[in-house]
N, C-alpha and C positions, 0 to 999 in steps of 0.2 A: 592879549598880553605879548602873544609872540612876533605879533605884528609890529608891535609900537614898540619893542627892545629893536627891531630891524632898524628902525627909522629914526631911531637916536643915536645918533652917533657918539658920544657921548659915552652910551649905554652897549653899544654893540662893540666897539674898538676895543677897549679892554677884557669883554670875553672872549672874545678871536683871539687876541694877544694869549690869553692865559689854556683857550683851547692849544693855541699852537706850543706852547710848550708843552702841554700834558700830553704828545705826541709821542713825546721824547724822555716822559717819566719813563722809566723801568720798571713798568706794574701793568699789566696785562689791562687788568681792567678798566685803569685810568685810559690808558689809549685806544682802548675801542671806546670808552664814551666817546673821545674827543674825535674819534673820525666819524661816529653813525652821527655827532651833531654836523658835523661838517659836511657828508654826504646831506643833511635836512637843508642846508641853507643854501648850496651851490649856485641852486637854480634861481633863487632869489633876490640875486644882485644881476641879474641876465636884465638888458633892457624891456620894458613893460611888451613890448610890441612881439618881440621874440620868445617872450618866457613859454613854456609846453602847457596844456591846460593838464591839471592833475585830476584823479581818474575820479572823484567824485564831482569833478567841473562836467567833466565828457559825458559822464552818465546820469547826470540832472540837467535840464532842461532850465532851468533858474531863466525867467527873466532880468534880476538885477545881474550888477557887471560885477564880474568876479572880485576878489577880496584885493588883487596883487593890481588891480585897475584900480579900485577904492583909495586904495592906502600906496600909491605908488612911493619908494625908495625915491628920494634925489639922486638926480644922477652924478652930482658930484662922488658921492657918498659910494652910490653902487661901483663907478669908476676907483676908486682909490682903494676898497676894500676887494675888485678882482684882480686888480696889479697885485695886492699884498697876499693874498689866498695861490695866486701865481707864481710869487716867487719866495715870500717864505715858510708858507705853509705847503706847502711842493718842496722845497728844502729839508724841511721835518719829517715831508713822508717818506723820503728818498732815503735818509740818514737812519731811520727807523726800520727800513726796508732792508738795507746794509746790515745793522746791527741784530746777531744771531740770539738776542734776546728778546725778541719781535719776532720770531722765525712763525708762531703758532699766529700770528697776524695779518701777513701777507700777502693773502690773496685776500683782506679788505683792505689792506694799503692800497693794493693792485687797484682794486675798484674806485678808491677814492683820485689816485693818480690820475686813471682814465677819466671821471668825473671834472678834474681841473681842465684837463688839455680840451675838453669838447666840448663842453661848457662854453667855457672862455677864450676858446682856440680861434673864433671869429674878430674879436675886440679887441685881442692883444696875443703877440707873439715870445712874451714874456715866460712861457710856463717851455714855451717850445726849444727855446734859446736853452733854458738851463738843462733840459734833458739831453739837448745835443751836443751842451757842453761837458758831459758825462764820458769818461774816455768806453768805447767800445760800444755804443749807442749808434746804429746804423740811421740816417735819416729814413732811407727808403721803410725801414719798419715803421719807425714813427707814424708816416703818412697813410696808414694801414686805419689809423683811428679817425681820418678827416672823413671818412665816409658816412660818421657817426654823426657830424656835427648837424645837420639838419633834424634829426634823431634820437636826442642824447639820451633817452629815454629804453631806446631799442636794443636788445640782442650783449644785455650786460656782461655776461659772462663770457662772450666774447669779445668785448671789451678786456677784461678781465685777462683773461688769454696771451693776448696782445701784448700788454704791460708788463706780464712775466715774463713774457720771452724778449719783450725789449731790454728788459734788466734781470738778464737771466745770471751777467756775468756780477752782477751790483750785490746778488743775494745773499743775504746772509745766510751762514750755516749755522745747525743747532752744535750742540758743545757734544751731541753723541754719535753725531756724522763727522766730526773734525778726526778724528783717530781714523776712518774711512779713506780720505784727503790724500792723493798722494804727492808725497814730497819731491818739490824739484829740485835735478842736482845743478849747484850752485859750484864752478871753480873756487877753491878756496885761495886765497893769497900766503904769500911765506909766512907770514908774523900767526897767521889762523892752524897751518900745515905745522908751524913751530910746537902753537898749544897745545893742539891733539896730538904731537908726538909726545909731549910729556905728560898729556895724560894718560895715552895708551903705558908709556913707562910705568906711571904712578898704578896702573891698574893693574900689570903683569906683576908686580909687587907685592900689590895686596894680595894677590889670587896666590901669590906664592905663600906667604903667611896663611891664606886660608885652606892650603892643600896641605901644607905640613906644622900643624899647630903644637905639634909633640916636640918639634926640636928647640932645644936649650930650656922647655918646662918642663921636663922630667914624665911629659903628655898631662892632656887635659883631656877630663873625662865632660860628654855630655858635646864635645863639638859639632858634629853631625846635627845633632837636636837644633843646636839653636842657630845655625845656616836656616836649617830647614822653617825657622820661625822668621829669619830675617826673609824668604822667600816671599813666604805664604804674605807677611806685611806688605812687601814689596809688589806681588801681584795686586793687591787692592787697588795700587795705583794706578796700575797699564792696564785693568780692568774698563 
């Protein structure tokens, strides 16, 4: 069955279409389905001649011709679905990769990323184009993966490796490292230097109201206390 969803195009174009969205849901789980299918099928649209044997091919002896010989993909079909797997389903993992609610994903982004470029990286230069159009993506690291491509099979995790550090600067942060982050200083312009002076006004202000709450009320009892409650809320936040 999984062979003959392959080979309908038809039938395979619109689950590629709907994986490559579910990359992009915002749900943990939805988007590791849609990479561990995406990691199963990569090798799949690789020309018959070049496909890797998979390890219960190597370790049986089968006289009949393997399944991916039997049932070969058209090559139109394998051709149009590795351009599309290259450029926007590489678009999706890139964008997911960036985005710090995917942060607990990332090193199978990584894997999948690696997956396209070495794979595919012989038939088409499509997957390589967009990672180099990436601001801050060095070629020379890039080419660190072409060693792979004879291989794609081999030494995953340093694959793996690779792709992080090629988008080391792309990665997204989690929301409890962002408070870590440090802020760079920015020259402010007049009309910004204007604001903050009237905010700082506006705050020497209140803090004066909030240091002497007894004058023109006759004092108010209980002041201290509920500073002290507006605090303790207030820490919750910058917690």
């Amino acid at each position: 069955m999984r062979r003959f969803c392959l080979l309908q195009s038809n039938i395979v174009e619109p689950l590629i279409l709907f994986a490559t969205h579910a990359i992009r849901i915002r749900d943990q789980r939805s988007c590791a389905v849609s990479i561990r299918v995406f990691k199963s099928i990569i090798a799949e649209f690789v020309p018959v001649q070049d496909q890797p044997p998979t390890q219960q091919q190597s370790e049986s002896d089968s006289e009949s011709e393997p399944e991916a010989v039997t049932w070969p993909i058209p090559p139109e079909t394998a051709t149009a679905i590795r351009e599309y797997i290259s450029s926007d389903v590489l678009q999706a993992c890139v964008a997911s990769f960036h985005d710090s609610s995917f942060v607990e994903l990332q090193r199978e982004l990584a894997v999948l990323i690696a997956n396209i470029v070495v794979y595919y990286g012989r038939y088409t230069d499509t997957a390589r184009k967009l990672l180099l159009s990436i601001p801050n993506v060095a070629e020379q690291d890039l080419n660190r993966l072409a060693e792979f491509v004879d291989k794609p099979t081999s030494n995953t995790r340093q694959q793996r490796a690779i792709v992080l550090e090629l988008l080391k600067d792309v990665k997204g942060i989690s929301i409890s490292e962002m408070g870590k982050m440090p802020k760079s200083i920015v020259p402010m312009s007049r009309a910004e230097a204007a604001r903050s002076n009237r905010r700082t006004d506006r705050s020497r202000m209140a803090q004066q109201f909030m240091e002497h709450p007894e004058q023109g009320t006759g004092g108010t009892p209980g002041t201290d206390e509920g500073q002290d409650s507006l605090e303790s809320i207030a820490g919750l936040f910058d917690s």
